[in-house]
N, C-alpha and C positions, 0 to 999 in steps of 0.2 A: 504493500500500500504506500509505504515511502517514496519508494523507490519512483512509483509511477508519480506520484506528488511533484518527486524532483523534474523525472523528465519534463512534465507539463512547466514546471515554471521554468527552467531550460529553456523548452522549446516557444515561452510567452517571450524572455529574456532575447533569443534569437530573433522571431520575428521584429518586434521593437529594434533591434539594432539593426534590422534589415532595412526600416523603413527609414531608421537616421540616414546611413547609409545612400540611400535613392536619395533621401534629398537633398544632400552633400554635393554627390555627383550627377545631378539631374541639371544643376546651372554650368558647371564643364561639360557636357555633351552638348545640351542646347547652345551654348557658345561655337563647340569646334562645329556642329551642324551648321549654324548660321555661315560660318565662314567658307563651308564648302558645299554649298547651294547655291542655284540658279539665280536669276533676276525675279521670275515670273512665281516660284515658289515665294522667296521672301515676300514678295509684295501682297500675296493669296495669302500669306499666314499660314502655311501648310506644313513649316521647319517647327520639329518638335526634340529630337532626341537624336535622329539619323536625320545624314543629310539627304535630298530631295534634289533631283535635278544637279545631278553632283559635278563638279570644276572646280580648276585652282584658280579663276580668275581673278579671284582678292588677293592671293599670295602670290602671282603672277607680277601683279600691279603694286605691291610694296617693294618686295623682296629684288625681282628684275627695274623696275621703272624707279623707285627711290631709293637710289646709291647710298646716301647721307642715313639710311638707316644700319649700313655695316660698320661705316665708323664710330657711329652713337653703340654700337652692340661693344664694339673695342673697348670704346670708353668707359661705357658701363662695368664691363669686366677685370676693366684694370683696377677703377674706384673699389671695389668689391673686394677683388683681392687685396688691393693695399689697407682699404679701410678694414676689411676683416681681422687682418694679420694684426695691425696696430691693434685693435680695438682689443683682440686677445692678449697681445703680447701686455699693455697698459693695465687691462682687468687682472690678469692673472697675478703680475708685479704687488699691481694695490692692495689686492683683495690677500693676497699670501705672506704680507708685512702685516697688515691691520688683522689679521687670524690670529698674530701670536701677544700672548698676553704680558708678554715680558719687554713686550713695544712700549716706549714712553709714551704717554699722549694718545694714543691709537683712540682713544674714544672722542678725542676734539679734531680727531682728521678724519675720521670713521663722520663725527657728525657735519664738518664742510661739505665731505662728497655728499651726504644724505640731503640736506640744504637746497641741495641744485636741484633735486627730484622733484622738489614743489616750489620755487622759485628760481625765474631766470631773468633773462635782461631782456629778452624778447627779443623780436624780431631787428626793429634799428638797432637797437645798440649792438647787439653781436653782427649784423651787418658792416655797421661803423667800426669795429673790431678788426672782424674779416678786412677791411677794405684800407684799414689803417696800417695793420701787418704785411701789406703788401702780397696776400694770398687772393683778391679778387681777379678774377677770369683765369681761374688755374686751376689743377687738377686737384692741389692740396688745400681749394675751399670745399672741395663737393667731400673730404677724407677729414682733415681736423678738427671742425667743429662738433663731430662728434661721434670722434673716435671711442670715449668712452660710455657707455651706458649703463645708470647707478645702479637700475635692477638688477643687470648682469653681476656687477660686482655683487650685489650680495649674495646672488645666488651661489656664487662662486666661494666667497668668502666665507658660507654657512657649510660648504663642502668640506673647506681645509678646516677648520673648525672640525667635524669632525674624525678627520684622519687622526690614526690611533698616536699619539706623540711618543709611543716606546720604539716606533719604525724610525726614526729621526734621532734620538738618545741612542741608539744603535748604533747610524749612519756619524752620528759627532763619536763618537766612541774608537771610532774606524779611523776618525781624524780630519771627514769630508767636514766641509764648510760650508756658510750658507748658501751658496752658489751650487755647491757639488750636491747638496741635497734635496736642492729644489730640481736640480736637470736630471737627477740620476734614481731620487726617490720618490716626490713627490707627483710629477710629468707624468711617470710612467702609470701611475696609477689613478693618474686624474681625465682619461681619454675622455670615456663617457662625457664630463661636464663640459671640457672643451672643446668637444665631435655638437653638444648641446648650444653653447653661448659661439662659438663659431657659425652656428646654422640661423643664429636669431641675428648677427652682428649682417651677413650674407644676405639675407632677406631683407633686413634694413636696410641698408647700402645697396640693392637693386631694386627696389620700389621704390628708392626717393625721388622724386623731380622735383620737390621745391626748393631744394638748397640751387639745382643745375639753377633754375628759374632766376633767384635772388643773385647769384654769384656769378656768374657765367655770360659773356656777352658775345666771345665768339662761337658760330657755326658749329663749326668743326668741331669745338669741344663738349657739344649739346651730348646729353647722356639719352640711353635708348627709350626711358619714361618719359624724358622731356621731349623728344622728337618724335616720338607716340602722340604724346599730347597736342601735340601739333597737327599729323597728319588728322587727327579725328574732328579738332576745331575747324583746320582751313573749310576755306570754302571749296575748295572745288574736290572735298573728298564727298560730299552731297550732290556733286554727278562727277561721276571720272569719265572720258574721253578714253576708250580704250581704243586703239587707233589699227590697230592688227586685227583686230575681234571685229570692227564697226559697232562694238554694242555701247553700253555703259556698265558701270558697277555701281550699285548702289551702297551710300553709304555705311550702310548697317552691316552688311558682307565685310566692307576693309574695316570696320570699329572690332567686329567682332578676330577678323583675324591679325589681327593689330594686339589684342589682347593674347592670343594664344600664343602671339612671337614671340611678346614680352615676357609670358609665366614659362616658355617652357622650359629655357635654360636653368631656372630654380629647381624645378620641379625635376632635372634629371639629375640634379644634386641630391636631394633629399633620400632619393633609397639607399646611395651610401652612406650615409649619417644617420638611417631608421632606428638600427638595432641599438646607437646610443641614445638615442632622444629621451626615451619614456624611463631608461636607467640614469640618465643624467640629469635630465628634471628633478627626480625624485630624491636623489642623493644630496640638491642643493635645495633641497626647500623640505625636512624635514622638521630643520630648529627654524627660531627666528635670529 
């Protein structure tokens, strides 16, 4: 009688996840559909899950016809990696000083970083910052002003907090130093969180367009969100002229696959980082 108790809520438990599930991924389908359907279907309403009338003419028309969208992809990729790298390398620093309790002060530089999480200078002033350091229209506006992120660090920092301190009294005991114990013993057992705060620092750093926006004045160094945002505002992405085809492309086809250029390179990041996420999460957010 248990038994069967169990499987029924099991199988109540699966369904419910099933339906999360669908509608998760019911707004990614209906996106990449939009983008590889017809003229004649989008305009009917007929694109629901599968494409209809199926062609690459939207990804034809960015991909071949707007050049300026492979240098913004460059651009994006480089910000991503430099800002990621910083962003870890800075978190990791902070957050593995301010861990140990034998830190002077750790609690009044512990509370500066926390300070910034609920207040900032806003937009002009760290503009006028930016622009005063002589970092405007450059690659190191769209990566320094925020290189580090306070959540990260704590999550980070509630990590090493809990690593056991007799693996360290060991490692000093050996004769390693603070440098040799953070590379040699610390690193190696800390992947999960920064396979974790690496994946959140990456996603930041390629979704951003408004720093490109605020900071940024030439072309060329436009990031791939911010030349995205463009092609879906101009006007003439509300009829494109397709001149091969004789036809048109209707706007909603290049919004849509506009969007899936910009998620995919994240998204084929994340299943090498899957297996740490949900154990790196959880290692850094047990204490407060």
């Amino acid at each position: 009688m248990n038994k069967n108790k169990i499987t029924f809520i099991d199988a109540i438990l699966y369904l419910i996840l099933t339906v999360i599930v669908v509608i998760c991924l019911y707004p990614f389908l209906n996106v990449i559909a939009y983008s590889l359907s017809g003229n004649t279907a989008v305009l009917a309403g007929k694109v629901t899950f599968y494409p209809v009338d199926f062609q690459l003419t939207a990804y034809r028309e960015i991909l071949l016809k707007q050049s300026q969208i492979w240098s913004a992809m460059g651009i994006s990729v480089i910000v991503t990696f430099l800002g990621t790298l910083l962003g870890l390398v800075l978190t990791v620093a902070a957050a593995y000083a301010l861990s140990k309790k034998k830190l002077k002060g750790r609690a009044i530089l512990s509370g500066f970083i926390l300070f910034t999480m609920y207040f900032n200078g806003g937009v002009i002033p760290t503009f006028l910052v930016v622009r005063n350091l002589g970092m405007y229209d450059s690659i190191a506006a769209l990566v320094i002003p925020s290189a580090m992120n306070v959540f990260n660090f704590i999550v980070m920092r509630t990590f090493f907090r809990e690593l056991p301190e007799e693996l360290e009294e060991a490692a000093r005991i050996d004769g390693a130093n603070d440098m040799k114990i953070l590379f040699s013993v610390v690193l190696p057992l800390s992947i999960p969180i920064i396979a974790t705060i690496g994946l959140f620092y990456a996603v930041t750093y390629w979704n951003d367009y408004f720093s490109s926006l605020l900071y940024i004045q030439s072309p060329e160094k436009f990031s791939m969100q911010l030349r995205l945002r463009q092609l879906l505002f101009a006007s003439q992405l509300n009829q494109v002229s397709m001149e091969n085809l004789g036809t048109q492309v209707m706007s909603e086809s290049l919004k849509m696959a506009s969007i899936v250029i910009a998620t995919t390179p994240i998204i084929l990041v994340y299943p090498w980082l899957q297996k740490y996420f949900v154990k790196g999460v959880m290692l850094g957010s047990v204490k407060g």
